[in-house]
C-alpha atoms as one frame of an Amber mdcrd trajectory, in Angstrom:
protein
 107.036  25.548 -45.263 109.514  28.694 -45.858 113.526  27.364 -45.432 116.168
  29.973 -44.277 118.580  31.655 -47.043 122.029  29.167 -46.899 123.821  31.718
 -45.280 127.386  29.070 -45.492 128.664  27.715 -41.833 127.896  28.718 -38.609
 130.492  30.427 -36.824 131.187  29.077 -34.015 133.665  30.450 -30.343 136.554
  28.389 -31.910 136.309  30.625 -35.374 137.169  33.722 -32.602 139.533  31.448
 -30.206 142.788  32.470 -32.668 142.467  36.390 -32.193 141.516  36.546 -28.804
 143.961  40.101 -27.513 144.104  40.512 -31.502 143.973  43.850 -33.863 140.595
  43.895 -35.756 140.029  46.359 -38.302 136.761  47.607 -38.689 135.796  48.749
 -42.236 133.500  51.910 -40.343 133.211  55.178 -41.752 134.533  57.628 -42.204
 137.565  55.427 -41.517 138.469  51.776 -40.356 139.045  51.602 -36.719 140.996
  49.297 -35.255 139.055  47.660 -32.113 140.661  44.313 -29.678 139.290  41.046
 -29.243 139.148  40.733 -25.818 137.564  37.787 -24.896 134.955  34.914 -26.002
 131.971  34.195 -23.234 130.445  30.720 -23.644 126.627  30.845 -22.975 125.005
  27.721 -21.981 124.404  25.407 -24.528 120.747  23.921 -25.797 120.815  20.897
 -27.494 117.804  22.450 -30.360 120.141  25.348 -31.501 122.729  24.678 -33.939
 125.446  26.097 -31.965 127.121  26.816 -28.620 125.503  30.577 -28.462 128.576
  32.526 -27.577 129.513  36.634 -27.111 132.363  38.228 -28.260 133.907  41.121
 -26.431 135.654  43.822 -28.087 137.302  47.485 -26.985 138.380  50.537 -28.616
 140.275  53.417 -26.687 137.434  55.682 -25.132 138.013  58.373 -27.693 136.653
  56.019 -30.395 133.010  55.157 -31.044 131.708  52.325 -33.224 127.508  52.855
 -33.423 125.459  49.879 -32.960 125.597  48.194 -37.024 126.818  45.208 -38.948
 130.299  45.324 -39.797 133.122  43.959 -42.264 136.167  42.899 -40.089 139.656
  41.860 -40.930 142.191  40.386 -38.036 145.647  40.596 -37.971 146.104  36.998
 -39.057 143.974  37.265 -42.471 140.694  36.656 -43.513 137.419  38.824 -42.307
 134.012  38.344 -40.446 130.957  40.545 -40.542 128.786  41.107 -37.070 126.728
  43.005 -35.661 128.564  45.184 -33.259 127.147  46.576 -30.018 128.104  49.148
 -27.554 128.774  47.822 -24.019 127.129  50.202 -21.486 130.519  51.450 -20.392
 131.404  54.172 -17.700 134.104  56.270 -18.951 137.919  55.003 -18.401 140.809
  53.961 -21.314 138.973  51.554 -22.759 135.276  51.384 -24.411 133.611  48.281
 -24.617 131.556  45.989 -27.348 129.812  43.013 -27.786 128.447  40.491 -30.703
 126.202  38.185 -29.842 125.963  34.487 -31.996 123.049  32.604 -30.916
């Protein structure tokens, strides 16, 4: 039987709660971006999974792109996360949208 890496503790919706309408700064290239935490969607939960799967939803103004990859982010308040950020299907306006999925 294989076992999975220790990859430390899960994060869970209450790790993002703090920085919801936060500054995150992205460490992107070929500079950091600074994208908004805009909200945390609960998904249901299954009593076999570790965790409450949740989604976190970011923006950036429209003029900024982050492509699909795992990032190294830093809030306002200290401390950083990496995720895999995704582009949101978005049709243009001020804002464009992200999302990170945690299953």
């Amino acid at each position: 039987m294989h076992s999975l890496p220790d990859l430390g503790p899960l994060l869970t919706a209450a790790d993002f709660e703090p920085h919801v309408g936060q500054i995150f700064l992205v460490d992107a290239q070929p500079k950091p971006l600074a994208i908004r935490l805009e909200k945390i969607v609960q998904r249901p939960f299954d009593t076999e999974v570790a965790r409450q799967p949740f989604v976190l939803i970011f923006t950036t103004p429209w003029t900024d792109l982050l492509l699909a990859a795992y990032y190294r982010m830093s809030p306002q308040r200290g401390g950083s996360f990496e995720m895999y950020l995704n582009p949101t299907q978005t049709a243009p306006g001020p804002r464009r949208y992200y999302h990170a999925v945690f299953n």
